[in-house]
Backbone as a chain_set.jsonl record, in Angstrom:
{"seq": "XXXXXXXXXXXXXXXXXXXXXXXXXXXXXXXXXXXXXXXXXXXXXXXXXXXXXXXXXXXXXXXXXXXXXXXXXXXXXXXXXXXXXXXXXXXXXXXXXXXXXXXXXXXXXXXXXXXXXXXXXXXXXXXXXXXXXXXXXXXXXXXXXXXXXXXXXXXXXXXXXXXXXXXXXXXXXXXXXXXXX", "coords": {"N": [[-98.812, 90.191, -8.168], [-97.969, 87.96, -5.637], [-98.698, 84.657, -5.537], [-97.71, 82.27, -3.729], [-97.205, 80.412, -1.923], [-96.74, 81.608, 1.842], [-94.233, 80.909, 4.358], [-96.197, 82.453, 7.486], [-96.414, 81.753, 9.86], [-95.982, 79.449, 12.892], [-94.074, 76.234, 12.464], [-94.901, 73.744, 9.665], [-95.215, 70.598, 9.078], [-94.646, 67.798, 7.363], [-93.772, 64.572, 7.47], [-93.175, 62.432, 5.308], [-93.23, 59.628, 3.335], [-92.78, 56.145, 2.085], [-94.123, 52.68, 3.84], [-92.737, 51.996, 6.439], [-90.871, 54.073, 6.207], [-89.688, 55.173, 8.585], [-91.378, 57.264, 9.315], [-93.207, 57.768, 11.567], [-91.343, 57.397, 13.477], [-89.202, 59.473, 12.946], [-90.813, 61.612, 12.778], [-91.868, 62.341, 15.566], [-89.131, 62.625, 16.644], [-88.574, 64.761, 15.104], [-90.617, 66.616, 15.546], [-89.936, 66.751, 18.22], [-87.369, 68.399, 18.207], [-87.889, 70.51, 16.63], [-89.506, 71.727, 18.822], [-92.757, 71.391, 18.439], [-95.947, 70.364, 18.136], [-96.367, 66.891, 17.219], [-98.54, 64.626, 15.276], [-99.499, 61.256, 14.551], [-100.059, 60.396, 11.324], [-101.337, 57.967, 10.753], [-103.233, 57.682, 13.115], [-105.337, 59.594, 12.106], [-106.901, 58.126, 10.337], [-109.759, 56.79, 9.002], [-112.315, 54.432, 10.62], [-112.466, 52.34, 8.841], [-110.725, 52.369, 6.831], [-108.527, 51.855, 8.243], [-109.515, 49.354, 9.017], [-109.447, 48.392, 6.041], [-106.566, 47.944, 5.166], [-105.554, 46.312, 7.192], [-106.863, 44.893, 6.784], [-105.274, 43.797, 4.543], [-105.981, 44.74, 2.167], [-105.473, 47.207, -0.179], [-105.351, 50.663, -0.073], [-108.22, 52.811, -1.854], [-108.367, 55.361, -4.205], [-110.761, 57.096, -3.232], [-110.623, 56.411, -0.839], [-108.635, 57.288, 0.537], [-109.014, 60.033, 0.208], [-110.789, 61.922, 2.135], [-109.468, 61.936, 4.515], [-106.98, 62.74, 4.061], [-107.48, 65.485, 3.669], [-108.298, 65.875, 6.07], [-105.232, 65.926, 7.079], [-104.61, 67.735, 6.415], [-106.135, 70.057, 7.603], [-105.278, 69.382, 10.444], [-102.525, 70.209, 9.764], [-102.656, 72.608, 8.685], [-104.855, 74.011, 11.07], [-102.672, 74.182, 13.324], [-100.969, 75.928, 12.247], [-102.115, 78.266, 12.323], [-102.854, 78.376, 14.832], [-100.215, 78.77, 15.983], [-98.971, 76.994, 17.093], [-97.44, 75.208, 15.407], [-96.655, 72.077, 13.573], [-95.582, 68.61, 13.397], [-96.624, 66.167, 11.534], [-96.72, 62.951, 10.759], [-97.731, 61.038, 7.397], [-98.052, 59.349, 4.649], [-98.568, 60.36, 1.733], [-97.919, 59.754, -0.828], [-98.424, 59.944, -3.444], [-98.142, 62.98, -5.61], [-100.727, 64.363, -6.062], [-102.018, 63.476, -3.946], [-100.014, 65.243, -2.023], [-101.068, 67.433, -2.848], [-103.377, 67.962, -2.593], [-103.302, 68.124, 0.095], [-101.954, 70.27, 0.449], [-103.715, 72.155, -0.961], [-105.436, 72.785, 1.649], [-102.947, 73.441, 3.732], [-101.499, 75.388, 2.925], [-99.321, 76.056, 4.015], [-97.26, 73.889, 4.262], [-94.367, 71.715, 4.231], [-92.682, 69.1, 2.811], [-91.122, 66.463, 4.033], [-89.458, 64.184, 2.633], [-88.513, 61.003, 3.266], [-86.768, 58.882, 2.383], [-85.28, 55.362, 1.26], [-83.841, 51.469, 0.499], [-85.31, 49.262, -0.753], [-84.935, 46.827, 0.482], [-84.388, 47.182, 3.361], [-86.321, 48.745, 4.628], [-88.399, 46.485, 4.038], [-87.326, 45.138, 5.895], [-87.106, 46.911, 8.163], [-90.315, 46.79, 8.168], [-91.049, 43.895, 9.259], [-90.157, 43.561, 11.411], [-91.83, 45.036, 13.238], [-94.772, 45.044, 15.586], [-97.02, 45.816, 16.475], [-98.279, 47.444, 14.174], [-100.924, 48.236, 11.713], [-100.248, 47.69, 9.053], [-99.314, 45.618, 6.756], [-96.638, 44.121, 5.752], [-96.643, 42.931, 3.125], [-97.764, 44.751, 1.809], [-96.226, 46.772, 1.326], [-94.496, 46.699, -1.253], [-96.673, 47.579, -3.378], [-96.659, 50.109, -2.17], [-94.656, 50.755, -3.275], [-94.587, 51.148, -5.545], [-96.757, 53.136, -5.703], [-95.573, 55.261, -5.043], [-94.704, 59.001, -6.024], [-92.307, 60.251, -6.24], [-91.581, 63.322, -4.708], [-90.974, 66.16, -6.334], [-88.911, 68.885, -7.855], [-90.115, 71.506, -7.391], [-91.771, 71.252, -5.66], [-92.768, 71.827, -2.383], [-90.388, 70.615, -0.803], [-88.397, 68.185, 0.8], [-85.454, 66.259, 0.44], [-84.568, 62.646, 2.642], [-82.279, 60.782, 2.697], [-82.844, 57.335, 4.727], [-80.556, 56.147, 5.744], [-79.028, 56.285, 8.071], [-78.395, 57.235, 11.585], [-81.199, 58.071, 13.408], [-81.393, 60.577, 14.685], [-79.058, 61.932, 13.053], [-80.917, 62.115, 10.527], [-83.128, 64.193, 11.372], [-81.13, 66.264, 11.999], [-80.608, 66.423, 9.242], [-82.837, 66.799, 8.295], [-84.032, 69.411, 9.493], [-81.839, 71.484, 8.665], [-82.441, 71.233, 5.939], [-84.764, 72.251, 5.814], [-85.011, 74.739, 6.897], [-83.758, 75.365, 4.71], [-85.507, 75.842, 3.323], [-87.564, 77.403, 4.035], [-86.126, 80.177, 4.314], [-85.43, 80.242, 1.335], [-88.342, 80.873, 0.774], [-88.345, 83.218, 2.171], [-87.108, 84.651, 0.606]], "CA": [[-99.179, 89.583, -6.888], [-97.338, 86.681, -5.704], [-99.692, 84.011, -5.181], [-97.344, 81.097, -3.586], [-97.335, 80.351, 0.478], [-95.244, 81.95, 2.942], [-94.539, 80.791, 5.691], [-96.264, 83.061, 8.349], [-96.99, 80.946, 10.739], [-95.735, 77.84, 13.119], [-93.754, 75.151, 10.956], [-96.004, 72.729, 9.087], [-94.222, 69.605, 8.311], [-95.386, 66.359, 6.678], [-92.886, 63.659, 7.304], [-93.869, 60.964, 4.018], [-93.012, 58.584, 2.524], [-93.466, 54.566, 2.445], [-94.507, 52.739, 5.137], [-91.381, 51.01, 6.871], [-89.274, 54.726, 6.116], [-89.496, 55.509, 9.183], [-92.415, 58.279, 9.731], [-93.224, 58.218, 13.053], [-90.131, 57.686, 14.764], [-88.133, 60.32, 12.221], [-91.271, 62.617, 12.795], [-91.576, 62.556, 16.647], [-87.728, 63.262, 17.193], [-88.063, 66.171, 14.711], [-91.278, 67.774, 16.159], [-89.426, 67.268, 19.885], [-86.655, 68.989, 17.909], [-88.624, 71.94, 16.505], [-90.537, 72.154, 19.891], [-94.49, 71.098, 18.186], [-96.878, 68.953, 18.225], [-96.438, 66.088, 16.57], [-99.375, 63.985, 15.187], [-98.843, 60.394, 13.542], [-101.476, 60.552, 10.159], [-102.57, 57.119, 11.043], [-104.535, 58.27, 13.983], [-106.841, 60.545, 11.563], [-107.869, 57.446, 9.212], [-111.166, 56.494, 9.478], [-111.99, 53.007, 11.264], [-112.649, 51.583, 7.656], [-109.673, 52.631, 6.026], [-107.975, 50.778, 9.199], [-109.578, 47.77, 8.609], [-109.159, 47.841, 5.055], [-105.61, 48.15, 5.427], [-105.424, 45.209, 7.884], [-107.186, 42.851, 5.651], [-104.31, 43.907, 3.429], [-106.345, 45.517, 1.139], [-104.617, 49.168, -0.498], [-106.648, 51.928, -0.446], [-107.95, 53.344, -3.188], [-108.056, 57.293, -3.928], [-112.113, 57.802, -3.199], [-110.649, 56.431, 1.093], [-107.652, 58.72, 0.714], [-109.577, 61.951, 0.269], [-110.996, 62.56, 3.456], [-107.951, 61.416, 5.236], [-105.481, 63.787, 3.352], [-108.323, 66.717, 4.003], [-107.528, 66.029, 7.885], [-103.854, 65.723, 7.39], [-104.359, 69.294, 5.876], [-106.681, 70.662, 8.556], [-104.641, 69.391, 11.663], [-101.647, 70.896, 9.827], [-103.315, 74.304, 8.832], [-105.319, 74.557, 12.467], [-101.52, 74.313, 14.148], [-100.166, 76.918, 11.546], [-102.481, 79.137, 12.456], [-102.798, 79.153, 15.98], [-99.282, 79.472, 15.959], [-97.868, 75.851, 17.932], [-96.72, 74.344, 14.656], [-97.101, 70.82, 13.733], [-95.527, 67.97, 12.351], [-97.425, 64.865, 10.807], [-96.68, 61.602, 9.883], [-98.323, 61.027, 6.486], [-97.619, 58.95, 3.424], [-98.243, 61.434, 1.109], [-97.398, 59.063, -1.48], [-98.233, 60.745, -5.031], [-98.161, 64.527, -5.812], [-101.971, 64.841, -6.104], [-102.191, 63.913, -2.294], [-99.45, 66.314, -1.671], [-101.522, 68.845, -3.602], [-104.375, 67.373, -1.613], [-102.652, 68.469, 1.592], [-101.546, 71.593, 0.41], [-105.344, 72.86, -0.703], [-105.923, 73.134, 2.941], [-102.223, 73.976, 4.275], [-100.438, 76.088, 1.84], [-97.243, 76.871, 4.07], [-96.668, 72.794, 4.86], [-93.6, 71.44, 3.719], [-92.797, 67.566, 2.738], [-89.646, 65.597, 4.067], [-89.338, 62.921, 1.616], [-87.846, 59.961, 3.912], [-86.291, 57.844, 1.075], [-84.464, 54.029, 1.218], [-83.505, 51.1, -0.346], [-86.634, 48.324, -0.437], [-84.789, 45.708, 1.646], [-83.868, 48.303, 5.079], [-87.861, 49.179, 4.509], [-89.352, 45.4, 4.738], [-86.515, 44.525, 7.281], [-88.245, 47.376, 9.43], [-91.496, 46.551, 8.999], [-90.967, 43.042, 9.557], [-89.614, 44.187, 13.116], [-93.056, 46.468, 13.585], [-95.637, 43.924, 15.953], [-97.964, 46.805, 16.768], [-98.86, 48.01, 13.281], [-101.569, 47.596, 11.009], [-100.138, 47.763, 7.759], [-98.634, 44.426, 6.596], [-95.062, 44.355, 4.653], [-96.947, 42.786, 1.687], [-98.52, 46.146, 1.418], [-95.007, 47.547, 0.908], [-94.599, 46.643, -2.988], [-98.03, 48.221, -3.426], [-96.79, 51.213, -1.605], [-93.436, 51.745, -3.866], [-95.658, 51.11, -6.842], [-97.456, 54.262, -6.157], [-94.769, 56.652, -4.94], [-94.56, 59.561, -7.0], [-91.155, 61.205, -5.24], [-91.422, 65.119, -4.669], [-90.121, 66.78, -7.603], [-87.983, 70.506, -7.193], [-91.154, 72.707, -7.638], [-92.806, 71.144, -4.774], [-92.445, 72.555, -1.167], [-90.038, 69.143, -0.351], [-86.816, 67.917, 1.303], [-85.472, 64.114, 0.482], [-83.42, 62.514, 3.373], [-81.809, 59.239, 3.178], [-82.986, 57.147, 6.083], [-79.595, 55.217, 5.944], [-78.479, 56.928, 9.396], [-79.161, 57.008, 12.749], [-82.511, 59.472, 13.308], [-80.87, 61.707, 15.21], [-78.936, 62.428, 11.807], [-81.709, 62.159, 9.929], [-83.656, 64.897, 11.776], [-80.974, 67.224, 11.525], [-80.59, 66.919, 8.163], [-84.27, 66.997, 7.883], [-83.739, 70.553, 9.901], [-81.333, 72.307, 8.213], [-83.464, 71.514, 4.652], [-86.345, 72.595, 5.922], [-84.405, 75.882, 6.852], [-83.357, 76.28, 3.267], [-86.98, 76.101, 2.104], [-88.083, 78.322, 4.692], [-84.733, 80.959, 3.648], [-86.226, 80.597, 0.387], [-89.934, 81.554, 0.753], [-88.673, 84.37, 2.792], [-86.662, 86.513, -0.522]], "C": [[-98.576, 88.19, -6.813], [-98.274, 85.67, -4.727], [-98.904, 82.557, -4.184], [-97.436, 81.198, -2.297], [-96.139, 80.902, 0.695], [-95.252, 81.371, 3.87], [-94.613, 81.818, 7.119], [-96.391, 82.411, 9.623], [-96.223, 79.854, 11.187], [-94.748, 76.73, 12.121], [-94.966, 74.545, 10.68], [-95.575, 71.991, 8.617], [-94.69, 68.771, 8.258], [-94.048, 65.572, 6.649], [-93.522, 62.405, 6.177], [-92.564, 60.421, 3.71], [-93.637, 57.192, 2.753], [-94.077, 53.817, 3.892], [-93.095, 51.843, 5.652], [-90.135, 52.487, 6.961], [-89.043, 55.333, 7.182], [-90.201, 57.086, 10.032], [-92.679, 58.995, 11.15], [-92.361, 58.165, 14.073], [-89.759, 59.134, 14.665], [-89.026, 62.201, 12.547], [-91.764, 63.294, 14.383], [-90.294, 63.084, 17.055], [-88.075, 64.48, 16.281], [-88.914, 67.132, 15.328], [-90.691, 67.669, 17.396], [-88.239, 68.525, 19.649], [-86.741, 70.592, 17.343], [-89.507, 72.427, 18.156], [-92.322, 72.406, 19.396], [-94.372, 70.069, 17.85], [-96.256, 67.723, 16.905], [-97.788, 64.618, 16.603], [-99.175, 62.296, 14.379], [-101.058, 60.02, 12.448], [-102.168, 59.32, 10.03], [-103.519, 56.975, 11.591], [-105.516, 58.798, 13.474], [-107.521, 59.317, 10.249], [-108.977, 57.042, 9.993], [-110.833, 55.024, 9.529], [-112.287, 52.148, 9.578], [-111.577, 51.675, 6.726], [-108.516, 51.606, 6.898], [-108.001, 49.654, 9.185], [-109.58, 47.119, 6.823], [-107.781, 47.07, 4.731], [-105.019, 46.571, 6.332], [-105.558, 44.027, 7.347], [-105.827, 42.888, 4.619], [-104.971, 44.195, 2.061], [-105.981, 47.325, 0.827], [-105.566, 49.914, -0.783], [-106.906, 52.61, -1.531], [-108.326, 55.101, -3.255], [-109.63, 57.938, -3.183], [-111.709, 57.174, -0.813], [-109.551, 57.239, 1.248], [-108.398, 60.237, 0.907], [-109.652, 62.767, 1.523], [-109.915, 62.832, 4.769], [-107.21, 62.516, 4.914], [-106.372, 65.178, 3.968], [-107.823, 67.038, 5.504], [-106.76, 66.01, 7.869], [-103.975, 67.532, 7.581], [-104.772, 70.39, 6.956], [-105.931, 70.404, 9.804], [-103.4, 70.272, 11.086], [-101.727, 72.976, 9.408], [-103.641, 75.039, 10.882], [-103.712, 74.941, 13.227], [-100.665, 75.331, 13.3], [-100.788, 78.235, 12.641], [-102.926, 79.379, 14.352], [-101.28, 78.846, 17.053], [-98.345, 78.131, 16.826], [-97.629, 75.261, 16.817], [-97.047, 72.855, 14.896], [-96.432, 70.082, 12.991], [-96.545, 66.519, 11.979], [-96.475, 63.978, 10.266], [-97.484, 61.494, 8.953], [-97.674, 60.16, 5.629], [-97.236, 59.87, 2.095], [-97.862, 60.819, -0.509], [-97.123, 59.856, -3.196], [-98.94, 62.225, -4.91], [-99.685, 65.042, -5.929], [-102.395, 65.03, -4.506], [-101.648, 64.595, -1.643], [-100.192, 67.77, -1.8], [-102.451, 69.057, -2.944], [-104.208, 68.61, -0.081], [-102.341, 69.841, 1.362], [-102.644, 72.758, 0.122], [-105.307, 73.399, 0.62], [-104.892, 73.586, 3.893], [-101.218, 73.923, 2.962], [-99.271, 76.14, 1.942], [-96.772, 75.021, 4.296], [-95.465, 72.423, 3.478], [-93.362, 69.83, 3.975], [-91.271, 67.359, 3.422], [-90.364, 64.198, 4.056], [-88.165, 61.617, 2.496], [-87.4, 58.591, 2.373], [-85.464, 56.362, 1.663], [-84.395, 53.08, 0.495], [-84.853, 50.044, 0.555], [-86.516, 47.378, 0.69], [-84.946, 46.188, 3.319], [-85.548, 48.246, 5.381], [-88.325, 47.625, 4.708], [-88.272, 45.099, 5.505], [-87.246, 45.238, 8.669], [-89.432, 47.217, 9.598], [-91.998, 45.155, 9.465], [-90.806, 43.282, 10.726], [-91.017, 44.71, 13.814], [-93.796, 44.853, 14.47], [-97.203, 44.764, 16.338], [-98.143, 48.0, 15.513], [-99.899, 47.494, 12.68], [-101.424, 47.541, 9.718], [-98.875, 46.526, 7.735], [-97.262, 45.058, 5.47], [-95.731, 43.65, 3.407], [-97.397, 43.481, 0.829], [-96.962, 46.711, 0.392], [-94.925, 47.477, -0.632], [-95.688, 47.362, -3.827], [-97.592, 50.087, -3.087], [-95.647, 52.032, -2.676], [-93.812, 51.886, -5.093], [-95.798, 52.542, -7.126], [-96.331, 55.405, -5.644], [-94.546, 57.491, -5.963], [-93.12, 60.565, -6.218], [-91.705, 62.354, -5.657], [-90.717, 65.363, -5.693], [-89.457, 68.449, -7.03], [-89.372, 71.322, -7.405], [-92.319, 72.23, -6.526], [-92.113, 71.442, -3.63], [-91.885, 71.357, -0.098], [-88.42, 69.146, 0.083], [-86.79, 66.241, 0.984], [-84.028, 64.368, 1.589], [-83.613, 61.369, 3.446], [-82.15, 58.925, 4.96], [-81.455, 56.093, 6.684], [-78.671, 55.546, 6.874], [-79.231, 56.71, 10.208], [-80.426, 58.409, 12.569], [-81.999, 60.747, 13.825], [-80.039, 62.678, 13.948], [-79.969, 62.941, 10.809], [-82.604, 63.53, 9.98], [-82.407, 66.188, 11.602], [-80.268, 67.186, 10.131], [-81.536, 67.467, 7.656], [-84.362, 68.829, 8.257], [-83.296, 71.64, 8.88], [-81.771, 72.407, 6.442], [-84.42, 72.075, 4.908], [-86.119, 74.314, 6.126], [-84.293, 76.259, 5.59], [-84.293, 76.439, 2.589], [-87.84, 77.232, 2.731], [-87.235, 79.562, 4.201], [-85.571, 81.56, 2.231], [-87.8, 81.063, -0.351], [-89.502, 83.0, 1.138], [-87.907, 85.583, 2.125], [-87.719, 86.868, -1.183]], "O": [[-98.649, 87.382, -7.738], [-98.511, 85.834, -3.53], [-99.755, 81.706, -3.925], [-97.785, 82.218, -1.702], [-95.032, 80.837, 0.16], [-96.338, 81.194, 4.421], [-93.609, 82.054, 7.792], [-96.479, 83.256, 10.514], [-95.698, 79.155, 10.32], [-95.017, 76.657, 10.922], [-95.981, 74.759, 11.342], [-95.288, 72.268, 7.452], [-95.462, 68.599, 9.201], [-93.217, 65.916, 5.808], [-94.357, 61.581, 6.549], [-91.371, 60.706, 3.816], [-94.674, 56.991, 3.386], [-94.423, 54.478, 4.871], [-92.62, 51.001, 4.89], [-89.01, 52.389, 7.451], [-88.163, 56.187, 7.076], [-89.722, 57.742, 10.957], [-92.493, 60.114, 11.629], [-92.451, 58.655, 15.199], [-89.824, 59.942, 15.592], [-88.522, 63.324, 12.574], [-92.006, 64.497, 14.486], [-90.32, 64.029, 17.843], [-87.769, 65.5, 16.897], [-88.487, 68.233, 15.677], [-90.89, 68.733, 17.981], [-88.069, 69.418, 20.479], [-85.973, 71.534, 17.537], [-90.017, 73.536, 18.32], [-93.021, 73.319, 19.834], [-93.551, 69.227, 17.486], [-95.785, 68.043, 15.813], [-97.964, 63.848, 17.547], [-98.478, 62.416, 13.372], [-102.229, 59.719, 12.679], [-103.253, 59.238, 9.455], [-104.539, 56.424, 11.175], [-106.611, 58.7, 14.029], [-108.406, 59.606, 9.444], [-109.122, 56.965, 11.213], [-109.895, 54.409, 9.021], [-112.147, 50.934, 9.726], [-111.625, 50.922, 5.752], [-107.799, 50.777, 6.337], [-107.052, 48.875, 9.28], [-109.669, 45.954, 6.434], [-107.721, 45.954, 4.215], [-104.067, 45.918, 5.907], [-105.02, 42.922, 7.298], [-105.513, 41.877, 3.989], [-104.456, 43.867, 0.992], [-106.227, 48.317, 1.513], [-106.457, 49.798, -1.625], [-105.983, 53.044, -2.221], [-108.498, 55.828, -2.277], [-109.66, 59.058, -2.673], [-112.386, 57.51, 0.159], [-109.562, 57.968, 2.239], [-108.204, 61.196, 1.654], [-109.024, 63.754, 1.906], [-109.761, 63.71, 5.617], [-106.844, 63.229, 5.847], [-105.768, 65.879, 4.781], [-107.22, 68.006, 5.966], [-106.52, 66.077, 9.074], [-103.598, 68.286, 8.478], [-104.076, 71.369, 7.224], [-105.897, 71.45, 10.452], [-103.094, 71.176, 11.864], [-101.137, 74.007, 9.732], [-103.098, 75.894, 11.581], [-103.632, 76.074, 13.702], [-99.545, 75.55, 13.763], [-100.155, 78.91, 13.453], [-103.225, 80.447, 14.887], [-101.202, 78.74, 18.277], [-97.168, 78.316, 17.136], [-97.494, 74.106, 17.221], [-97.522, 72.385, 15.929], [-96.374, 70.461, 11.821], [-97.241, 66.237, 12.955], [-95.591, 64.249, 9.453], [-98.542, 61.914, 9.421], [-96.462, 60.158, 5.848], [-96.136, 60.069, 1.578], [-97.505, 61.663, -1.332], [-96.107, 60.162, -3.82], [-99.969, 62.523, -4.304], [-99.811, 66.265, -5.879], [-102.846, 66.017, -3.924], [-102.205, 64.926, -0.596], [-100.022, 68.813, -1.169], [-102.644, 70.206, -2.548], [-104.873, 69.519, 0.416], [-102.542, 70.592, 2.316], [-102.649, 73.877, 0.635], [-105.124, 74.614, 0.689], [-105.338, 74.119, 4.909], [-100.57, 73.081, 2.34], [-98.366, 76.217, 1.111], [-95.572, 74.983, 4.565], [-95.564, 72.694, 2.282], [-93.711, 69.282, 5.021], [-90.384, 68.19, 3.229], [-91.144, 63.515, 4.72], [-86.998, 61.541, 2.114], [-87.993, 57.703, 1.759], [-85.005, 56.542, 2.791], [-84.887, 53.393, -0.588], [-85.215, 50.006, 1.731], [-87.357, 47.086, 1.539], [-85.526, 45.582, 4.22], [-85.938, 47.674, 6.399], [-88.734, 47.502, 5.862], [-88.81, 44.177, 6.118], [-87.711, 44.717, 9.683], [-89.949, 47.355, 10.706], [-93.112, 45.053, 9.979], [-91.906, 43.097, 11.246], [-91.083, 44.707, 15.044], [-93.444, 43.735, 14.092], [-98.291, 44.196, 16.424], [-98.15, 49.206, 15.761], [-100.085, 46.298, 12.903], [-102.45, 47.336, 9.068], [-97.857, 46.489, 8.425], [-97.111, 46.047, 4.752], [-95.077, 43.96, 2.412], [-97.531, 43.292, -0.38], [-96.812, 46.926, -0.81], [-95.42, 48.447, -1.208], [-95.429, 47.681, -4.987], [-98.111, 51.054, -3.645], [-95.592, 53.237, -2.922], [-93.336, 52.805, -5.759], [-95.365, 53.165, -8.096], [-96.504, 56.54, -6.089], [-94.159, 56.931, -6.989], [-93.372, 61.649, -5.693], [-92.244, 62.49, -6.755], [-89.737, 64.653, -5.918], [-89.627, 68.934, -5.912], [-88.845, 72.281, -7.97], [-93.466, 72.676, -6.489], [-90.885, 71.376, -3.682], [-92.422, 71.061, 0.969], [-87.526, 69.924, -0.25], [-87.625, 65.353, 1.163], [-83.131, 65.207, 1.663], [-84.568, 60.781, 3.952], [-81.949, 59.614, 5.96], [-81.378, 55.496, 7.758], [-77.506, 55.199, 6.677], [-80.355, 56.22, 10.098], [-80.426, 59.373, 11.803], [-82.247, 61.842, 13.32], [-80.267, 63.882, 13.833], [-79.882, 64.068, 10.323], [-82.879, 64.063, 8.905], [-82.836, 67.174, 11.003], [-79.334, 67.967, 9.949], [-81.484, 68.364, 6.814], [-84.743, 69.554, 7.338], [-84.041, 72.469, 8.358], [-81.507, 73.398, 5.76], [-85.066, 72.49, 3.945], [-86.907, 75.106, 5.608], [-84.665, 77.38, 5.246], [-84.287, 76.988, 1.488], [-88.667, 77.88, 2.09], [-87.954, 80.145, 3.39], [-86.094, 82.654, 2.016], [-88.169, 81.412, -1.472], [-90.084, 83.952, 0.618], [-87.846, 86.761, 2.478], [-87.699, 87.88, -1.883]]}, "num_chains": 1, "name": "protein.A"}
């Protein structure tokens, strides 16, 4: 019996990485590009995780939990009733991936990757966020990149998005390809 996810259902995509790599732009153009929803995974934190975050305090794993649970459930609910979904998420280390994947088996990661400076240059630019660029060092701290045995794509953000997205595409194809021998 082969116990691993298929994908029956909708896409299920988790755009992660840091904060500055470009999430919610990279993950709006791709769900307009798949044709679903797209959610950005800051909307589902709770108002205390928001204002932790603001004070510039990093969250620690016991305010992640619940959070990642809803990443999992908005991206399951849209598997299954069949409009697909992508998410913005961090996603940062492989337990919260694993996290996310408890509750949506078929979702797949695109790993937004860059070099530290591009990343606080953009979120220096940001005026309508709540996550400070002093966070950022904090954030590359904990990255645990996707490894090959996880259900992941890495794409340099060192292009325009429009690139980005279809590179993000045609990986996400080859992981889909490969669930489906």
């Amino acid at each position: 019996m082969n116990s691993s996810p298929t994908q029956t259902h909708a896409p299920q995509i988790v755009v992660m990485g840091v904060s500055g790599s470009g999430k919610s732009t990279v993950g709006l153009a791709l769900a307009t590009a798949l044709d679903v929803p797209f959610t950005d995974g800051d909307s589902l934190h709770s108002q205390s995780n928001i204002d932790k975050m603001a004070a510039g305090v990093p969250l620690t794993d016991e305010d992640r939990w619940p959070w990642l649970a809803e990443v999992g459930r908005v991206l399951h609910d849209s598997g299954q009733s069949g409009a697909g979904s992508v998410v913005a998420c961090s996603a940062l280390r492989r337990s919260y991936r694993d996290a996310i994947l408890a509750v949506a088996p078929d979702a797949i990661f695109v790993h937004l990757t860059g070099d530290r400076d591009v990343l606080a240059r953009r979120m220096s630019g940001r005026s309508d966020h709540f996550m400070p660029t002093t966070l950022l060092d904090s954030q590359i701290d904990t990255l645990e990149p996707p490894h090959s045995d996880e259900p992941a794509v890495h794409v340099d953000i060192d292009q325009p998005v429009a690139g980005i997205v279809e590179s993000a595409q045609a990986r996400i194809e080859s992981v889909l390809g490969d669930r489906n021998r």
